[in-house]
C-alpha positions in Angstrom: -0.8 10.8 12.2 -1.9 10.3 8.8 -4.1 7.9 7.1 -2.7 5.7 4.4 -4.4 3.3 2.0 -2.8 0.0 0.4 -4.3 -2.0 -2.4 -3.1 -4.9 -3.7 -4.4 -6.1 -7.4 -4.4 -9.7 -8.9 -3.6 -9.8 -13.1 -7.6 -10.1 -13.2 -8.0 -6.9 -11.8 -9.3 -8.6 -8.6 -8.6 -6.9 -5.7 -6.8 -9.0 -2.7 -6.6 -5.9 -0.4 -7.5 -3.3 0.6 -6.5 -1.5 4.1 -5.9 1.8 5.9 -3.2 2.4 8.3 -1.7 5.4 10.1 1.9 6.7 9.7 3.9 9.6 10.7 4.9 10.4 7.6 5.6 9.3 4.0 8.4 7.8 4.7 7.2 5.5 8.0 4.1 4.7 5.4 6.3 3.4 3.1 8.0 0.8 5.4 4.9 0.3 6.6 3.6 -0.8 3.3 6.4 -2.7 2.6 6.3 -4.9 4.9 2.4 -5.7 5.2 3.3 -6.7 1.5 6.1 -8.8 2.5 4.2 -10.2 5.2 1.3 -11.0 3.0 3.6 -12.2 0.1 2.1 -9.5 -2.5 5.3 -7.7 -3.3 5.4 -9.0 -6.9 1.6 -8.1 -7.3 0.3 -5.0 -8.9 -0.1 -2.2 -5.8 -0.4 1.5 -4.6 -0.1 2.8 -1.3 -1.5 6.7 -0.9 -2.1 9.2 1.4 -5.3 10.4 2.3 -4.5 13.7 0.2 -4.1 11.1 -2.9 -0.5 11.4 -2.8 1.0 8.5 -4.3 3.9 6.6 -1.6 4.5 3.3 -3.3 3.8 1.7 -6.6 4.3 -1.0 -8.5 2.3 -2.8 -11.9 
């Protein structure tokens, strides 16, 4: 398994998270991601998800 990284961003530039999670691969990551930012309601917010070889899996400003 790898290690993936999400981060969420406010406007401000104030980060509201900020968490590692394993995944199978890119794709399992990116659902992954998805849905903590569903869950979490931060879909519309500023975010990155990437791997831990800095490979980027989801973005959005």
């Amino acid at each position: 398994m790898k290690a993936y990284t999400l981060t969420v961003y406010e406007s401000s530039g104030e980060k509201l998270l900020d968490e590692t999670f394993e995944a199978e691969n890119e794709k399992e990551a990116k659902k992954i991601g998805v849905l903590r930012l569903q869950d979490m309601n931060y879909q519309y917010k500023t975010y990155r998800c990437v791997s831990s070889l800095g490979k980027l899996v989801l973005f959005n400003r």
